[in-house]
Wavefront OBJ file of the C-alpha trace (Angstrom):
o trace
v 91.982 179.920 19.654
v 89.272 181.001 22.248
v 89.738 185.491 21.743
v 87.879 188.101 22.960
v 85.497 188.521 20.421
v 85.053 185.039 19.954
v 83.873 184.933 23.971
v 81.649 188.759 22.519
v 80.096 186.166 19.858
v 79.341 182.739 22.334
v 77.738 185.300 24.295
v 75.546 187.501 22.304
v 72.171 187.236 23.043
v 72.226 185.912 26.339
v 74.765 185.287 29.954
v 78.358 185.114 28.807
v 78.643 181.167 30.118
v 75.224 179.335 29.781
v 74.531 176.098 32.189
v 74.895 173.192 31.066
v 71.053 172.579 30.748
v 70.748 175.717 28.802
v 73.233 174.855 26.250
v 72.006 171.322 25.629
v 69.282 169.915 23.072
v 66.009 168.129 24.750
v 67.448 164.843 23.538
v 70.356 165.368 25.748
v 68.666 166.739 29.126
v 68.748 165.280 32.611
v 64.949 163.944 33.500
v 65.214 166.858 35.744
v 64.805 169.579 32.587
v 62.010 167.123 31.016
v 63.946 164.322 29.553
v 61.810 161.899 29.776
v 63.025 159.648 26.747
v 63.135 160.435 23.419
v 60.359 160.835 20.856
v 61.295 163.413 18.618
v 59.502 162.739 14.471
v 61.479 162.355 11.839
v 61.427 165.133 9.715
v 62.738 165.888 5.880
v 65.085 169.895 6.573
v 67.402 170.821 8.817
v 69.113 173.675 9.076
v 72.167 173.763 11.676
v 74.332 176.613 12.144
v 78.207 176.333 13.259
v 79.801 178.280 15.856
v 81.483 179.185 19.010
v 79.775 178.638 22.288
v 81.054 179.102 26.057
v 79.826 176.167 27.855
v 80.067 175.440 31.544
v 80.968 171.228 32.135
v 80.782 169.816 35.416
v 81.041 173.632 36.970
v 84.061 175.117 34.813
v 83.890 176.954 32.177
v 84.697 176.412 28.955
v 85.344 177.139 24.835
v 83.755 174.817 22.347
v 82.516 175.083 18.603
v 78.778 173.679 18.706
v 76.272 173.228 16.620
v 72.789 175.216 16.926
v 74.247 176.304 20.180
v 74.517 172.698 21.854
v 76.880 170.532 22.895
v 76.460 167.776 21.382
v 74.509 169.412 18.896
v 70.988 168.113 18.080
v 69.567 164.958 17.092
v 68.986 164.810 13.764
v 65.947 161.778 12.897
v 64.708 160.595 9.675
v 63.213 157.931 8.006
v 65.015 155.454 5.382
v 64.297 155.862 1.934
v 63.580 159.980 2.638
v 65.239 162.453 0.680
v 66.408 164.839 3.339
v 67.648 168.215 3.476
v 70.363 169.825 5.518
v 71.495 173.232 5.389
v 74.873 173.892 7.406
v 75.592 177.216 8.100
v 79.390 178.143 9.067
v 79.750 180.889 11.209
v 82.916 180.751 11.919
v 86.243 182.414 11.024
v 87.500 179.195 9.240
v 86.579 176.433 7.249
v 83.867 173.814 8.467
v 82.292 170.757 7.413
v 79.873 168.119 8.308
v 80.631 164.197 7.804
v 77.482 161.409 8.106
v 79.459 158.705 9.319
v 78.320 155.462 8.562
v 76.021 156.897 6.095
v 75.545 155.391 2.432
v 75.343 158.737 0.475
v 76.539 160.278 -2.632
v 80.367 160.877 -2.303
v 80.145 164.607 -2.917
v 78.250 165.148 0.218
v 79.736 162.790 2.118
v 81.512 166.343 3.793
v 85.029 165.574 4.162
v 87.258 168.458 2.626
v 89.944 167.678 -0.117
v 87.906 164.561 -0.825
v 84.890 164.998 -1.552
v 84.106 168.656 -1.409
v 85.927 172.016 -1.092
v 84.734 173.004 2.926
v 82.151 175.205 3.812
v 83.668 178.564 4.176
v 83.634 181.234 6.817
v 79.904 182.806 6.672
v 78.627 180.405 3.829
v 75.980 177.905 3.551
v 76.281 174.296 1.899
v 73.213 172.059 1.563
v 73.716 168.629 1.743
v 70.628 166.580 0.160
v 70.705 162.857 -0.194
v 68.752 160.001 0.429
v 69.714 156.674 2.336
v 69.068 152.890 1.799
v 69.621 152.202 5.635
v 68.278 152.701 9.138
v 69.934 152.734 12.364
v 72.200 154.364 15.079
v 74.515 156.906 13.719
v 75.900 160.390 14.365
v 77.360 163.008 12.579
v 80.969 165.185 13.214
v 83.164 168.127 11.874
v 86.616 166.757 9.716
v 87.806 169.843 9.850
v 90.886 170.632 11.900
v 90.054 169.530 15.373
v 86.583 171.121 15.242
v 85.389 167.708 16.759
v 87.591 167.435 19.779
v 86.586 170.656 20.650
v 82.154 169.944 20.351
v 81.211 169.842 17.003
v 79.278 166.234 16.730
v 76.125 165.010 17.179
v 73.489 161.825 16.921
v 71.808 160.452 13.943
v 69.029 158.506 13.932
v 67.430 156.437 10.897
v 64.067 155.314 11.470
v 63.263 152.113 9.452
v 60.494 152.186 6.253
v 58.524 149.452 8.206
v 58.272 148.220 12.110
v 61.329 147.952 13.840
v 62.617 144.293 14.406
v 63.227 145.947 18.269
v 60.507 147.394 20.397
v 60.842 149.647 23.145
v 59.172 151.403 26.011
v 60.889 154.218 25.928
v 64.755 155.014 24.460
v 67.892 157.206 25.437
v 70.300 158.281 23.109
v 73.642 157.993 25.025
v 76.462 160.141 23.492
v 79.940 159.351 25.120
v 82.769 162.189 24.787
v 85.863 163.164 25.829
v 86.626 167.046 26.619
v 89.263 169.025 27.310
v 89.421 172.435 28.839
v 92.535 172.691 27.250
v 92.561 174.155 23.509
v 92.897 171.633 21.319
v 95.622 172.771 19.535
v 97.493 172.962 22.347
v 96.761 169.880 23.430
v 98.298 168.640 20.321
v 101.239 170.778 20.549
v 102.360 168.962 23.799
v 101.928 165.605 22.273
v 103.732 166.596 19.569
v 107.058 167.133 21.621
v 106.712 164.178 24.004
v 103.634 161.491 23.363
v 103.314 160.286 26.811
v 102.934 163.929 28.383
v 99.457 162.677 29.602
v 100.792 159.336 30.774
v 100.823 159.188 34.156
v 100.603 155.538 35.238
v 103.727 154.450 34.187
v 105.460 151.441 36.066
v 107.333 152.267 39.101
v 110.280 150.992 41.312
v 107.639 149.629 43.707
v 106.644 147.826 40.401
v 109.564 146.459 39.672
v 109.712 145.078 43.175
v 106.836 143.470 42.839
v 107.495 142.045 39.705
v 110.893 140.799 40.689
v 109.560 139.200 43.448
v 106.831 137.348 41.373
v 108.916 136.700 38.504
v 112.605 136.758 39.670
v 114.834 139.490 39.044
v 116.298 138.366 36.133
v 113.241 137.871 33.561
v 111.652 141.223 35.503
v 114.800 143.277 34.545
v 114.901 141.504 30.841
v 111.026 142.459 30.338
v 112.117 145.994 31.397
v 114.896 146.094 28.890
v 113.088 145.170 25.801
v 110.673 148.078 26.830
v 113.563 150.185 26.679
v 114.644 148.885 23.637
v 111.450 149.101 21.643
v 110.968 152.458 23.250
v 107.786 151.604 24.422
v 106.032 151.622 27.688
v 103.422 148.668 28.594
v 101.081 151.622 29.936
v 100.844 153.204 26.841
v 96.874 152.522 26.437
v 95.710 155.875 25.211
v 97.537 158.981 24.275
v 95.255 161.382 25.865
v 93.605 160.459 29.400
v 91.983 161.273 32.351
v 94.963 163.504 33.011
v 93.548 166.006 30.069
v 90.380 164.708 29.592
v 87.220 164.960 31.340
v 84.677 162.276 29.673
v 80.887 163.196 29.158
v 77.923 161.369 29.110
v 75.280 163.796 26.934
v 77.400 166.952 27.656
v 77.599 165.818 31.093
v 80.398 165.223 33.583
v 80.184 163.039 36.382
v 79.046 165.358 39.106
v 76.452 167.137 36.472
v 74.157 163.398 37.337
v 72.443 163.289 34.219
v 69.641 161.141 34.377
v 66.997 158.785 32.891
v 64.159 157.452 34.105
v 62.279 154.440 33.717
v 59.287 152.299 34.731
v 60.066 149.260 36.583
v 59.810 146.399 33.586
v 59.920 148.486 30.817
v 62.133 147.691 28.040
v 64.359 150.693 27.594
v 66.455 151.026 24.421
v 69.955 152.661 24.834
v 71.581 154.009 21.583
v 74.957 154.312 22.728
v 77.328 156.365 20.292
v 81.310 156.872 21.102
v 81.491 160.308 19.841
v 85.540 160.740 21.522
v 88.234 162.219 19.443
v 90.605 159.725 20.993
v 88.840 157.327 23.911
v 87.613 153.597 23.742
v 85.486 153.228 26.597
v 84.138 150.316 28.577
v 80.722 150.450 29.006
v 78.384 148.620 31.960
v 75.552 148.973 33.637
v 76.838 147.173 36.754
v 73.517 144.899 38.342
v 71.721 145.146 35.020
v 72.408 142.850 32.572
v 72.416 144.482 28.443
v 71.133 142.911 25.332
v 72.855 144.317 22.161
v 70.456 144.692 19.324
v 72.426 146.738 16.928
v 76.013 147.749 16.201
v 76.881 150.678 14.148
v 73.469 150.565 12.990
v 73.072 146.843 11.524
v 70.644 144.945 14.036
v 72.526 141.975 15.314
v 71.418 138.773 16.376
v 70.710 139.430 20.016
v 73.471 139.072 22.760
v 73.100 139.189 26.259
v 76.496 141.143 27.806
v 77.788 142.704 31.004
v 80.411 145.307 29.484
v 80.878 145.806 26.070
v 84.076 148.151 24.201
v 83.288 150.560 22.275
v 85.730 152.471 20.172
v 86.048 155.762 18.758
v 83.053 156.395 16.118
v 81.189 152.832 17.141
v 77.521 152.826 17.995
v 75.693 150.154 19.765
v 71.782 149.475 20.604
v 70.800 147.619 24.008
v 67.970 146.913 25.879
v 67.587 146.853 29.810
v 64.605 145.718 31.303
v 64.994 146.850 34.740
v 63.175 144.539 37.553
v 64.088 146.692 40.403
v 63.242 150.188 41.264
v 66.738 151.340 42.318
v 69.195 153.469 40.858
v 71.863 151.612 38.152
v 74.961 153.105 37.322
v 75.741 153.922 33.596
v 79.559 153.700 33.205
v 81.733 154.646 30.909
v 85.534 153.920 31.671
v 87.724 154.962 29.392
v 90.026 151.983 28.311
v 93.622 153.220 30.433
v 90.955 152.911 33.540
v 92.166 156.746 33.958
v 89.025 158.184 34.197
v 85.420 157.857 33.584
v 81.809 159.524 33.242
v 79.088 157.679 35.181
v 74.938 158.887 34.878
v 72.058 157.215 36.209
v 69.402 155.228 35.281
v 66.522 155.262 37.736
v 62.949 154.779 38.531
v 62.513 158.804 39.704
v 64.388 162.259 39.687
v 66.379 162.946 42.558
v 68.252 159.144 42.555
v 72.103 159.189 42.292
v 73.916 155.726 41.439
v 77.195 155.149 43.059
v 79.701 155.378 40.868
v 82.098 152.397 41.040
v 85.528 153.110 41.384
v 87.865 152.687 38.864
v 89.621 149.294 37.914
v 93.259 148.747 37.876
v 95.141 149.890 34.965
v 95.807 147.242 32.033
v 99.516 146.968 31.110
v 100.297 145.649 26.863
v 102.479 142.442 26.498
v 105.386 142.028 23.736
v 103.199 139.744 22.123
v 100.308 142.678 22.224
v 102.954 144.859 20.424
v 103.899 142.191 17.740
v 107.232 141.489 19.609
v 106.327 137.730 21.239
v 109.510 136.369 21.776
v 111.626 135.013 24.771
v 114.194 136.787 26.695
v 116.933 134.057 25.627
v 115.967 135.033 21.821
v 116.373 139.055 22.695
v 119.756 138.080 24.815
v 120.573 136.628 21.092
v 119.688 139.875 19.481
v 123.038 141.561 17.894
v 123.468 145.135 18.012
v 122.813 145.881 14.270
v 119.484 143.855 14.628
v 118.643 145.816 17.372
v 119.707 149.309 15.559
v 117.262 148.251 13.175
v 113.817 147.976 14.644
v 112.019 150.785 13.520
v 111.544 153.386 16.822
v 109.326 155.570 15.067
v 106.580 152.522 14.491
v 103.088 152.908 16.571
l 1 2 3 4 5 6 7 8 9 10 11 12 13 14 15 16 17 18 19 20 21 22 23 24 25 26 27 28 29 30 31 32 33 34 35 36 37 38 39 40 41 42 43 44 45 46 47 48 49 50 51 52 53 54 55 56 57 58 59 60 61 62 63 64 65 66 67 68 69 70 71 72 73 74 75 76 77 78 79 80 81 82 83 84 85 86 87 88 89 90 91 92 93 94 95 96 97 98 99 100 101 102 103 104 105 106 107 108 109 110 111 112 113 114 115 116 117 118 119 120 121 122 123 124 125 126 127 128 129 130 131 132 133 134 135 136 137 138 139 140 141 142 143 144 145 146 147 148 149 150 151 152 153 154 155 156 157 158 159 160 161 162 163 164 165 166 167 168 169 170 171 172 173 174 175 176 177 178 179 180 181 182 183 184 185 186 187 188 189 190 191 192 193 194 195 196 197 198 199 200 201 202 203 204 205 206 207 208 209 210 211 212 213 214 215 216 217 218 219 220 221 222 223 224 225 226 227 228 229 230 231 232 233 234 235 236 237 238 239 240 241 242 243 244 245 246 247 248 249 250 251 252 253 254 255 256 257 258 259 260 261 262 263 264 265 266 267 268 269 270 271 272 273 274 275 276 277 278 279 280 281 282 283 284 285 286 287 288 289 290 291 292 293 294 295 296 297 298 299 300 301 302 303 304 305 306 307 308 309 310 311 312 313 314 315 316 317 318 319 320 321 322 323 324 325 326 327 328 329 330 331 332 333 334 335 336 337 338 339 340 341 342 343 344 345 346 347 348 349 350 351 352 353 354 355 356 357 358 359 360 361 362 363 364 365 366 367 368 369 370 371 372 373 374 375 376 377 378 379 380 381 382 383 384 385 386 387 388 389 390 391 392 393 394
């Protein structure tokens, strides 16, 4: 829990709440505070220090656990084949840990506690040193408590031994996150006592109107009743949405308009990396067309796409060639269509892209929840059948 000295700590050193271009890595700036893609070297050590940070997101302010300071931390770039160091510092008041995932390493620093290794406890240091037969797009995240849902992740990148099968102009890495100014725990606490607390596009009597009216009454109320009986709702998409959450592009919300810029036909790479605790997003780039290269760091054979879905802990490579110099819209909409976080891609600072708004909600069918049958075969149901479906499934 966010305490006084806690907020003492975050702020030692500097203003109590730092901006959000002050508490971001260069990887993760607007164009505006010099992003103007990313070239960092791969290097061989890094050390990275765990702690507590006040952050201001979209103009509130708010508690996370970062590391080095950022959220999302920094990008951490390599080359295959290298044996690397990392030296994770925790300075917190509780255990900590860092997991590579996707990474082929040793199991005993593959950093998830009980498993593979102890934790790193409060005020000590644990060096992780391996060396990977793999390149790609990866990141890296706490599995301790619900250190990640509250900031503690960040990028990986794997630079290949020789060329890379995919050339680029110029490259983004595009971190997509979900936040909540609520404490995690708590956060957890409510869904503990009623899962669809955050649910708020549940069907309505106008709804079942409609439906009725489409459908006839009959097979609209008999649809409705094997929701009841399942005790299920067809909106249940996501657990956690736009109700709680407030979804980030690079440490950005919506109105923060972070940025990249590009040169009209350049090919600009996009390593896009779903670092949510809980959201599958939809991503597009609506009037630019993508070409996925690479999923969760295995180059693909390329496919030329709209929208993709990405899930929680995915990463995919694209390239955009932009033939236009206008402002594109880079959208991520989080799977209930509850919320999303939208940046821009455009040929100069100052450009905003219009967000689009967001599309209608999806609704689940029986058949999407393993229960495909007609209503004449649920009429046929007896009660002991029905006592024993299992309510606590899903």
């Amino acid at each position: 829990m966010l305490t006084r000295r806690h907020m003492l700590q975050a702020g030692a050193g500097g203003g109590l709440i730092l901006g959000a271009s002050a508490l971001l890595p260069a990887w993760a700036k607007s164009a505006a505070a010099g992003n103007k893609g990313i070239f960092e070297l791969a290097g061989t050590e890094f050390d990275l220090s765990i702690g507590h940070s006040a952050v201001e997101i979209g103009g509130r302010a708010g508690h996370a656990i970062t590391t080095n300071g950022t959220l999302p931390g920094p990008l951490i770039r390599f080359r295959e084949g290298d044996q690397v160091t990392l030296r994770v510092r925790n300075m917190l008041e509780e255990d900590t840990s860092i997991h590579w995932h996707g990474l082929l390493v040793p199991f005993e620093m593959d950093g998830v506690p009980g498993v593979s290794f102890p934790g790193i406890r409060p005020g000590e240091t644990f060096t992780y040193q391996f060396a990977v037969p793999q390149s790609g797009t990866y990141w890296y995240h706490s599995h301790s408590g619900l250190q990640e849902q509250m900031g503690h992740y960040g990028p990986l990148i794997i630079d290949p031994v020789g060329k890379s099968p995919v050339s680029s102009d110029r490259e983004y890495v595009l971190v997509l996150s979900d936040w909540s100014f609520l404490h995690a725990h708590k956060l957890f606490a409510k869904l503990k006592k009623n899962n669809e607390v955050y649910n708020f596009q549940q069907r309505t009597a106008q709804d079942l109107m409609r439906d009725a009216k489409a459908n006839g009454l009959g097979p609209t109320l008999a649809d409705r009743a094997m929701w009841g009986w399942m005790r299920m709702t067809p909106t249940d998409i996501a657990d956690v949405t736009g109700a709680a959450y407030t979804y980030l592009i690079n440490g950005h919300a919506t109105a923060d308009n972070w940025t990249a810029i590009f040169n009209v036909g350049e090919r600009v790479r996009l390593r896009i990396i779903n670092a949510s605790a809980m959201t599958i997003f939809n991503f597009r780039i609506p009037g630019l067309p993508m070409t996925v290269v690479a999923a969760d760091g295995l180059y693909v054979q390329p496919v030329e796409t709209d929208e993709f879905q990405i899930g929680v802990a995915e990463t995919y490579d694209v390239i955009v060639t932009p033939t236009k110099a206008r402002a594109f819209a880079l959208v991520a909409e989080s799977i209930d269509r509850s919320g999303q976080a939208v940046a821009t891609l455009a040929p100069e600072i100052g450009l905003v892209a219009t967000a689009p708004l967001l599309r209608e909600r999806p609704l689940l069918t029986h058949k999407d929840m393993g229960m495909a049958m007609d209503h004449g075969a649920m009429a046929g149901m007896d009660d002991g059948a029905m006592a024993g479906m299992d309510h606590d499934a899903g």
